[in-house]
C-alpha positions as CSV (number, residue, x, y, z in Angstrom):
1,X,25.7,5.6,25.8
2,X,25.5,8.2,22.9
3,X,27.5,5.5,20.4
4,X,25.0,2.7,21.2
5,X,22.0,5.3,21.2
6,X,23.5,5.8,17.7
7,X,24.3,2.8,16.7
8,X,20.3,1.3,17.6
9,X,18.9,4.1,15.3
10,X,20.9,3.3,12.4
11,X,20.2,-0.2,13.0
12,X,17.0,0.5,12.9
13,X,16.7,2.6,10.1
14,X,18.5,-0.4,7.9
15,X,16.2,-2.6,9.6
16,X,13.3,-0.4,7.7
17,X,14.9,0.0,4.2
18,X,15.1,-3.5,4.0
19,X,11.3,-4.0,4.7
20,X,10.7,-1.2,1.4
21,X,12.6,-3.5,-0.9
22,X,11.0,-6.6,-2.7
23,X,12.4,-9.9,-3.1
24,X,14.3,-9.2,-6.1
25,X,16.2,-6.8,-4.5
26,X,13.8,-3.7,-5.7
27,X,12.5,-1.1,-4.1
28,X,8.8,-1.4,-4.3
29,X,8.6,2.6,-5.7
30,X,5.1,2.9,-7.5
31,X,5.9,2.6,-11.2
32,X,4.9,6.2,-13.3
33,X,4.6,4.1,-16.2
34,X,2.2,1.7,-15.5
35,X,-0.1,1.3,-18.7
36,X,-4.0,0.5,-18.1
37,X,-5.2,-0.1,-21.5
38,X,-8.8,0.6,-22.7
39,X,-11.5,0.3,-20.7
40,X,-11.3,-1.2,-17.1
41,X,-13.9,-3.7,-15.2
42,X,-14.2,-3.5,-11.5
43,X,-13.6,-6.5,-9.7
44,X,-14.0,-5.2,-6.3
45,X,-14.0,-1.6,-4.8
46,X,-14.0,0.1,-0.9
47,X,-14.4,3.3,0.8
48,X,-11.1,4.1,2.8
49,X,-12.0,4.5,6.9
50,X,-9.1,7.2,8.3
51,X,-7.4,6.2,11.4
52,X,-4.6,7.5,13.8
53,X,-5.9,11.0,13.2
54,X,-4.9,11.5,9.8
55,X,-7.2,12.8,6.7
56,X,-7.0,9.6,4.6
57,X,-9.9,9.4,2.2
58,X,-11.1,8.1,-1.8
59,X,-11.7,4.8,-2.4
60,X,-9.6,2.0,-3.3
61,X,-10.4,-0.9,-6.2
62,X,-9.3,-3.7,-8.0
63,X,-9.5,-3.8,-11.7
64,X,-8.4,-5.2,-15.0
65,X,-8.2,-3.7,-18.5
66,X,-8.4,-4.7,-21.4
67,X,-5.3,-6.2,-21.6
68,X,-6.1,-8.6,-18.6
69,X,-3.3,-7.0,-16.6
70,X,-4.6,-6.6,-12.9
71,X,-4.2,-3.2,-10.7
72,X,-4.6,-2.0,-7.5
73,X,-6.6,2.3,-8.2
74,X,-6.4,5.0,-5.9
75,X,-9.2,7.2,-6.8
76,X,-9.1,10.7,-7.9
77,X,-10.5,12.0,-4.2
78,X,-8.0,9.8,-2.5
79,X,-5.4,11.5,-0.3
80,X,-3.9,10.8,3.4
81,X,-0.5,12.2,5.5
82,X,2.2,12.5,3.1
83,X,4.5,14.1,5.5
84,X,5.9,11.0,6.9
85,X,7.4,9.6,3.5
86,X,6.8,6.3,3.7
87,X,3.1,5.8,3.0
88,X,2.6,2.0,1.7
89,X,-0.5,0.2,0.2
90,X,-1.0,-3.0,1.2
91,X,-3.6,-5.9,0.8
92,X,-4.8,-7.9,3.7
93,X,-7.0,-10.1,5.0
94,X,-8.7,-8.2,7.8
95,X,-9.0,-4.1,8.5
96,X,-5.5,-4.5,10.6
97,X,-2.1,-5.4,9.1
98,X,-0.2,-8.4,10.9
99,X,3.1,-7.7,9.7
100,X,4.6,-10.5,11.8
101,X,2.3,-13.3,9.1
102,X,3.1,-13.0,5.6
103,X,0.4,-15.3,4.6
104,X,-2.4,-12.2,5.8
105,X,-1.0,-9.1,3.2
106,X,0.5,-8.7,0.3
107,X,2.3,-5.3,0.1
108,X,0.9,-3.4,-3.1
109,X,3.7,-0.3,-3.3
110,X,4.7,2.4,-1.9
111,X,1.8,5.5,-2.4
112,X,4.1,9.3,-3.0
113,X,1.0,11.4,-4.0
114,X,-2.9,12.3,-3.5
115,X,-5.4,11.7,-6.4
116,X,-5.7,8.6,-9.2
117,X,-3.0,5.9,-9.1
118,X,-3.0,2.3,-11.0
119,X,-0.6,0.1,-9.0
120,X,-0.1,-3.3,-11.1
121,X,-0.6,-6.2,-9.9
122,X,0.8,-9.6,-11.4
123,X,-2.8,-10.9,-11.1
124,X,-5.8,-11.5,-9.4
125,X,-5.3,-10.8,-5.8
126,X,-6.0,-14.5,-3.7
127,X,-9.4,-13.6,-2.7
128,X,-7.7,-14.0,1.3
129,X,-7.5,-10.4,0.9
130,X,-10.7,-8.7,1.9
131,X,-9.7,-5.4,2.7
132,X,-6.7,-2.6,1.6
133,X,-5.0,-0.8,3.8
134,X,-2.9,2.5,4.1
135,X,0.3,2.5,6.4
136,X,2.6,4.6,7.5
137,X,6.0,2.8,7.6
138,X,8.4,5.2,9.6
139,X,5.7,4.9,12.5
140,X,4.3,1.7,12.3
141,X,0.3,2.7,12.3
142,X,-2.1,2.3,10.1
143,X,-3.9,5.5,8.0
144,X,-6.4,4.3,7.2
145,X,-8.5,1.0,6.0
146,X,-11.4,-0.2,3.1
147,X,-13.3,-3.4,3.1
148,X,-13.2,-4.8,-0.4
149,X,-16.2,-6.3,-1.7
């Protein structure tokens, strides 16, 4: 029983490291050297909602600089459970992820820190996606939600 009880855990912990890696084999890490250049115009912004009793706050928006290159901001207030380690952004089309349809979200990256963060994007997001929303991976809940508009 102990070997199988084994075995199921580290079967599902490969199950979950291949969910944080993208298609190209990557792991979707946020990048520290994403460039925003110049001045950048807001497409659409929200105020994160906290859920599953965690302090998630700031505001999350969608913006281009000057470059045209898209990102996904974190504002400088934002912040939410860390402790867990695998805190994701994602994209999606309502307030709750449906991780079993790809066609609702689009995962954004993985989020290691509180405060301002540009996340690129390679464009505009399908306008599908109405709302962004924080997830904790290791337990499968959400941490919080924002409407985009």
């Amino acid at each position: 029983m102990k070997n199988y009880l084994k075995l199921a855990s580290l079967a599902l912990l490969l199950s979950f490291l291949v969910s944080c890696i993208s298609e190209d084999g990557n792991p979707n890490a946020p990048d520290d050297k994403t460039m925003v250049m110049g001045q950048l115009d807001l497409i659409k912004s929200g105020t994160l909602t906290a859920q599953s009793s965690t302090n998630t706050r700031g505001t999350v928006s969608i913006v281009k600089d000057n470059a045209g290159k898209y990102f996904l901001r974190l504002s400088e207030n934002f912040t939410t459970k860390f402790s867990t380690g695998t805190v994701t952004v994602y994209l999606a089309t309502s307030q709750t992820l449906n991780l079993n349809s790809s066609s609702t979200f689009q995962l954004v990256s993985i989020v290691g820190k509180p405060g301002e963060q540009f996340f690129a994007l390679p464009g505009l997001p399908d306008s599908k996606f109405t709302h962004a929303i924080i997830w904790c991976g290791a337990a499968a809940i959400p941490f919080g939600f924002a409407p985009l508009n």
